[in-house]
C-alpha positions as CSV (number, residue, x, y, z in Angstrom):
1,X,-14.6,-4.5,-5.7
2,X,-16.3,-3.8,-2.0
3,X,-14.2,-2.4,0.5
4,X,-12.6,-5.1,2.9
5,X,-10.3,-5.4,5.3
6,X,-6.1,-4.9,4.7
7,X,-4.9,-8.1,5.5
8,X,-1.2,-6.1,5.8
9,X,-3.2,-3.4,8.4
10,X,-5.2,-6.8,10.3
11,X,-1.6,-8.4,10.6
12,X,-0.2,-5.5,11.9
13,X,-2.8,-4.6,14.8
14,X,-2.9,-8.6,15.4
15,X,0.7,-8.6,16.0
16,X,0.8,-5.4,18.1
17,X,-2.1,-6.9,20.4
18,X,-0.2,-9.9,20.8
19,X,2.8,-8.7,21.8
20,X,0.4,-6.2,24.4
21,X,-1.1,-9.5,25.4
22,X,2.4,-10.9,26.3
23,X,3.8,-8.5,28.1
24,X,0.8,-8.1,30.3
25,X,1.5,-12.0,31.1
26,X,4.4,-11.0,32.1
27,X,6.4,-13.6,30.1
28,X,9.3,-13.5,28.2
29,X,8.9,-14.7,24.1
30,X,11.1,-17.7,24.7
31,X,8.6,-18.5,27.8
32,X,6.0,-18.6,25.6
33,X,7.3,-20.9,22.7
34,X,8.4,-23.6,25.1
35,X,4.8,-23.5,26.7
36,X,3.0,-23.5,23.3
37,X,5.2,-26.1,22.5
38,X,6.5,-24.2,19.2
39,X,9.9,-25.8,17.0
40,X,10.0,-22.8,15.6
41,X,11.3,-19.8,18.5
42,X,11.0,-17.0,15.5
43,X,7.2,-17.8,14.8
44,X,6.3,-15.6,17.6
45,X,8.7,-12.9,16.6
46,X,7.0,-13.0,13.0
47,X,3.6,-12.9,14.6
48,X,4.4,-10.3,16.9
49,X,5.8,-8.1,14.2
50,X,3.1,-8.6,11.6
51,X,5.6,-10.1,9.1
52,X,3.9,-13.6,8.7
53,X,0.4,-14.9,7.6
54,X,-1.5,-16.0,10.7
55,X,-2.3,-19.5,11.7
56,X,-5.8,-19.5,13.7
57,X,-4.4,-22.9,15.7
58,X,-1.1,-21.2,16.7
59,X,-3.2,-17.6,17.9
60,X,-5.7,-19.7,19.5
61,X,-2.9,-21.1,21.5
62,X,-1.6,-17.8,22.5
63,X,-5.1,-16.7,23.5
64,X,-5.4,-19.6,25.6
65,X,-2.4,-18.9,27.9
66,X,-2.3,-15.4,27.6
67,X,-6.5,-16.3,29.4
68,X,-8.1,-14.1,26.8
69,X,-11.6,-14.7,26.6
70,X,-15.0,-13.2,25.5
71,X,-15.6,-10.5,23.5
72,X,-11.7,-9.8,23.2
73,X,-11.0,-13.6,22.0
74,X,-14.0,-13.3,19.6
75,X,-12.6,-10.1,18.4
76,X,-8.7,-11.1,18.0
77,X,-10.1,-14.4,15.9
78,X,-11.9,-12.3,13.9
79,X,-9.0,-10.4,12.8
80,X,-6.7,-13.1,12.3
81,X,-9.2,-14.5,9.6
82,X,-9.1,-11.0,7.8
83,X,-5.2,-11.4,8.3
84,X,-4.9,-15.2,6.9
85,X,-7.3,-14.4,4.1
86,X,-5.1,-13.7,1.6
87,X,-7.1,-15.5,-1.2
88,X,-10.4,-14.5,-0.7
89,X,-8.8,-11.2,-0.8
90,X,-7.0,-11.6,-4.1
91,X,-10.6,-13.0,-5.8
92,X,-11.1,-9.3,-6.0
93,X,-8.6,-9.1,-8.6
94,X,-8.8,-10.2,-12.5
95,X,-4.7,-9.9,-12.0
96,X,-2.2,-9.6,-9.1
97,X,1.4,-9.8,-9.2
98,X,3.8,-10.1,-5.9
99,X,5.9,-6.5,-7.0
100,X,2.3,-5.0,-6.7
101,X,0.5,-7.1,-3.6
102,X,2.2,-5.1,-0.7
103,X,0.1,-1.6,-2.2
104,X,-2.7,-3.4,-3.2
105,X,-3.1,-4.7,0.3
106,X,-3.2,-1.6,1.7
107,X,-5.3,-0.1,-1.1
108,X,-8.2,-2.5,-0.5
109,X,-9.2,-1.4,2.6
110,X,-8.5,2.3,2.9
111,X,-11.5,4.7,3.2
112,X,-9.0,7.3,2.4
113,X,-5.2,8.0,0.6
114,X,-3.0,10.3,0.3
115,X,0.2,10.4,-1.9
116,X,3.1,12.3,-2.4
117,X,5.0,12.3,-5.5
118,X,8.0,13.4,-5.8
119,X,9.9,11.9,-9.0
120,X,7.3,9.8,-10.6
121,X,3.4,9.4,-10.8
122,X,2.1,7.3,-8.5
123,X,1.1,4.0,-9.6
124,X,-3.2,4.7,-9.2
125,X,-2.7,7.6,-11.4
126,X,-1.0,5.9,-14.0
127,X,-1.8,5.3,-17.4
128,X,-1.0,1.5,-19.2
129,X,1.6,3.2,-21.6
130,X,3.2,5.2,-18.5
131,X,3.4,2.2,-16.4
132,X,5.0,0.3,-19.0
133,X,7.9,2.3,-18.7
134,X,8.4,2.7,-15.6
135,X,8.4,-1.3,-15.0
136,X,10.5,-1.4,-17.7
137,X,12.8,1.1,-16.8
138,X,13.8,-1.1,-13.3
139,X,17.2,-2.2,-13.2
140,X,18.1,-5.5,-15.0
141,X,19.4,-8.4,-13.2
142,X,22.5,-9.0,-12.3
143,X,24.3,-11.6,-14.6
144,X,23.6,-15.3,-13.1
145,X,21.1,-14.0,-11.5
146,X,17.4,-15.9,-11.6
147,X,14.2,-14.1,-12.5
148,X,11.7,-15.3,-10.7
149,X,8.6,-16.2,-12.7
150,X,5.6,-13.6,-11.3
151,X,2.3,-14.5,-9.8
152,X,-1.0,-14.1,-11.1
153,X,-4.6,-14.3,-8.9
154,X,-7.5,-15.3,-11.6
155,X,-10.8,-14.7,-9.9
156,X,-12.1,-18.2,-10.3
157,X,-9.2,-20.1,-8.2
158,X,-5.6,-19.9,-6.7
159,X,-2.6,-17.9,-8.1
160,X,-1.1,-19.1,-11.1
161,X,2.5,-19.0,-12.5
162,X,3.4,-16.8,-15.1
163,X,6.9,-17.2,-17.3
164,X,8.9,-14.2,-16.2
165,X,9.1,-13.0,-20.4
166,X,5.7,-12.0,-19.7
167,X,6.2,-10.8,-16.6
168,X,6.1,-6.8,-17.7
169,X,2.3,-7.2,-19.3
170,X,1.7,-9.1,-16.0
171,X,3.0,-6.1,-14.0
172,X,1.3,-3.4,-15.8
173,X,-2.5,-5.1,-15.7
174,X,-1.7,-5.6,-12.2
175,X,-1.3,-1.9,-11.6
176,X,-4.5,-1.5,-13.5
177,X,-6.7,-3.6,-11.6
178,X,-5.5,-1.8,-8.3
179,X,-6.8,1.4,-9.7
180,X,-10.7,-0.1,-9.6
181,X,-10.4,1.0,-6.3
182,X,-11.1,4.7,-7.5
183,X,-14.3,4.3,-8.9
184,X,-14.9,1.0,-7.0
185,X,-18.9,0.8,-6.0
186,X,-20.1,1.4,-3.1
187,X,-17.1,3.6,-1.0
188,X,-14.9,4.4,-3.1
189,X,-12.0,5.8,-1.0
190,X,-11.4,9.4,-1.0
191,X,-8.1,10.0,-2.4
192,X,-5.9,12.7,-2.7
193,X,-2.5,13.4,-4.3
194,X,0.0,16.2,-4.6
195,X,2.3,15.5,-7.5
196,X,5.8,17.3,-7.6
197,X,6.1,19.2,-10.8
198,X,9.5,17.1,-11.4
199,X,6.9,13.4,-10.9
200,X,4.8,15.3,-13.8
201,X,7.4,16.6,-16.5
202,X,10.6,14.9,-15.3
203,X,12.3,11.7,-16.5
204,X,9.1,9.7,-15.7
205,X,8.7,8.7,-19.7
206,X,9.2,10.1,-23.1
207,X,7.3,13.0,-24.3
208,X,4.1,10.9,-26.0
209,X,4.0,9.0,-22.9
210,X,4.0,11.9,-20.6
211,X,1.2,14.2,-22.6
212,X,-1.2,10.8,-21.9
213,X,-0.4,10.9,-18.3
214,X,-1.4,14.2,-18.2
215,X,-4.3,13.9,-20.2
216,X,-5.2,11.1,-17.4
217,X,-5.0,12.9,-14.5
218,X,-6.7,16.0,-16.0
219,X,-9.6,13.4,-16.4
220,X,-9.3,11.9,-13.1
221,X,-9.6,15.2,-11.6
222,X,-13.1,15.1,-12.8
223,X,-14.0,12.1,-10.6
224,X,-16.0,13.2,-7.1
225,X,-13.5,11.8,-4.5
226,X,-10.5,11.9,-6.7
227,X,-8.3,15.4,-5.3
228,X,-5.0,16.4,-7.1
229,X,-2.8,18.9,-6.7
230,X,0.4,20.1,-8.5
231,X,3.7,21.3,-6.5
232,X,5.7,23.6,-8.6
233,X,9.5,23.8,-8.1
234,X,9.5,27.0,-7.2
235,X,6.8,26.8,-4.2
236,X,8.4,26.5,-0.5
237,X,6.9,24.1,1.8
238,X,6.3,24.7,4.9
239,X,9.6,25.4,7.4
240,X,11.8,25.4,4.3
241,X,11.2,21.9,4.0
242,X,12.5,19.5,1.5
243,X,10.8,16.4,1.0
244,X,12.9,13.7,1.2
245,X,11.2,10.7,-0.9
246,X,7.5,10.2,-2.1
247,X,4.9,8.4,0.2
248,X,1.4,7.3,0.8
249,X,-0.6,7.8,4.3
250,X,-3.4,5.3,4.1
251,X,-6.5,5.4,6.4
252,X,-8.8,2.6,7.2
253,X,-12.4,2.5,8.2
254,X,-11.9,0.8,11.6
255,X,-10.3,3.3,13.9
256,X,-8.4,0.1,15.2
257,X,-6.5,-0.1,12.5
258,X,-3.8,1.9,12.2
259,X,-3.4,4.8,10.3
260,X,0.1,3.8,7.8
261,X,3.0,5.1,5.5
262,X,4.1,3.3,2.9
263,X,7.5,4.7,1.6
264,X,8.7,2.9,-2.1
265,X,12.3,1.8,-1.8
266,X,13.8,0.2,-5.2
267,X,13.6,-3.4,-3.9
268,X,10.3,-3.2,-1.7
269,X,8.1,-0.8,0.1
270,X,8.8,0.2,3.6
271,X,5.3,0.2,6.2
272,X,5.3,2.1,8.6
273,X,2.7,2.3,11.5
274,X,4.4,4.3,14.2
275,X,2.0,7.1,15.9
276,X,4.3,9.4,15.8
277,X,6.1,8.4,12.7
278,X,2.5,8.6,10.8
279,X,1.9,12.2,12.3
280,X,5.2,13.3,11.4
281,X,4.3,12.2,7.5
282,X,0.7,13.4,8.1
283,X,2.1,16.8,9.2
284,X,4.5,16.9,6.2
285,X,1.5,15.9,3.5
286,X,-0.7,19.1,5.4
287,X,2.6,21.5,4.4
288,X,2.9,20.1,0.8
289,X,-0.7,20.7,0.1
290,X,-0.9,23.9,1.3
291,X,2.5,24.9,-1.1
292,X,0.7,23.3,-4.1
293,X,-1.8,25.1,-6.5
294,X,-5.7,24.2,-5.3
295,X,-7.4,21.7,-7.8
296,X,-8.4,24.2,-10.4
297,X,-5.5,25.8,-11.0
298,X,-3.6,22.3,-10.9
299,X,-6.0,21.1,-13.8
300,X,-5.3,24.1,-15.7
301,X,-1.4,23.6,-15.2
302,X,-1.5,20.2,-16.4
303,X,-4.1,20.9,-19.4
304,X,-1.3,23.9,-20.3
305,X,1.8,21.3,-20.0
306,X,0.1,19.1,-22.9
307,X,2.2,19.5,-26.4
């Protein structure tokens, strides 16, 4: 799995250039769908905010009255292929499943990560039994309501449909083939975690589940650009500062792209790409690392914790 692009990141920093592109027109959005000729008013919103997958005819048409030309046009095509190239993206996996696209996105280009756990592992640590449980431990339907069936990517073509009763097998060998990206040849990312002694020993999974998980990251600490650390309760962070929720700070080899949070809500992730959002996470993940144990005392902790 070679490092690519994040279609998620390309869509983002092709919106935000748009949008810079627009306003330096001097033109108004609904100005610029009636002179594109669009039906649609809230295409250019979704372009401009990074929420839909790019057409090259309709950015073409923007980069034509917006005069872009040159290296710039050259450039902005070029990132609204990476953008629209959701399926030669998804070749990369054996198994992909919508619940688990938005992180794998992300994951698939970063030269480096950085996690925060606060209640539960974080999904690249975790092992097949773990995972299990925590996909089945998600809240059941509401009665009358439908299940979608999930989708599946096989290398060789397009994504397939699969029933939603096998949808928790699907999930979990999804989760597993993001985690290539840690031993993933050439680049691996560097990647670094501080785990909250309540993600490692809390309600995460019963006690057989739990002493694999920590056998698992005890191993994964072995790997060269895998780092983690472990927060005990007791340690105060920074200003007296309690985290709020878990997140992940993702960094991407093109200092164009933008350095982004991902925060996991129970329905769907939240992305963030804010500057000063990002530092204000970034700033947070510098006190919890400096409250945690170092790596070797961390891998002796979790080594200790096994029953």
């Amino acid at each position: 799995m070679p490092r690519g692009s994040s279609p998620i990141v390309r869509r983002q920093r092709l919106g935000a250039e748009l949008r810079r592109l627009r306003e330096q027109a001097g033109l108004t959005g609904d100005q610029v769908v009636d002179r594109v000729g669009w039906a649609a008013k809230s295409k250019l919103s979704r372009l401009e905010n990074g929420r839909s997958r790019p057409d090259l005819a309709d950015v073409l048409d923007l980069l034509d009255l917006y005069q872009v030309g040159g290296r710039d046009r050259d450039q902005l095509v070029a990132i609204t292929r990476d953008a629209g190239n959701t399926r030669g993206w998804l070749r990369a996996y054996p198994v992909m499943t919508q619940r688990q696209r938005g992180y794998a996105e992300l994951e698939a280009g970063s030269a480096g990560i950085r996690e925060y756990a606060l209640s539960i592992v974080p999904g690249l640590l975790q092992t097949p039994e773990y995972a299990r449980t925590r996909i089945l431990s998600s809240p059941a339907p509401c009665p009358g309501e439908v299940v979608p069936a999930q989708r599946a990517a096989a290398p060789s073509g397009p994504a397939v449909e699969v029933p939603a009763a096998q949808a928790p097998d699907t999930e979990v060998a999804a989760r597993l083939a993001r985690q290539a990206i840690l031993t993933r040849q050439p680049d691996p990312p560097g990647y670094e975690a501080v785990l909250d002694e309540q993600a490692v020993l809390g309600r995460g999974a019963p006690r057989a589940v739990r002493d694999g998980q920590l056998a698992h990251l005890s191993n994964l600490m072995l790997l060269p650009n895998v780092t983690i650390r472990v927060l005990l309760c007791e340690a105060p962070v920074g200003p007296e500062f309690v985290p709020y929720t878990g997140f992940s700070i993702y960094h991407f080899a093109d200092p164009e792209d933008p350095e982004t949070v991902a925060v996991e809500a129970l329905a769907r992730e939240l992305v963030i790409t804010d500057r000063m959002a990002v530092d204000r996470y970034a700033r947070v993940f510098d006190w919890l690392r400096e409250a945690a144990l170092d790596p070797v005392r961390s891998r002796a902790w979790l080594e200790s914790q096994l029953g």
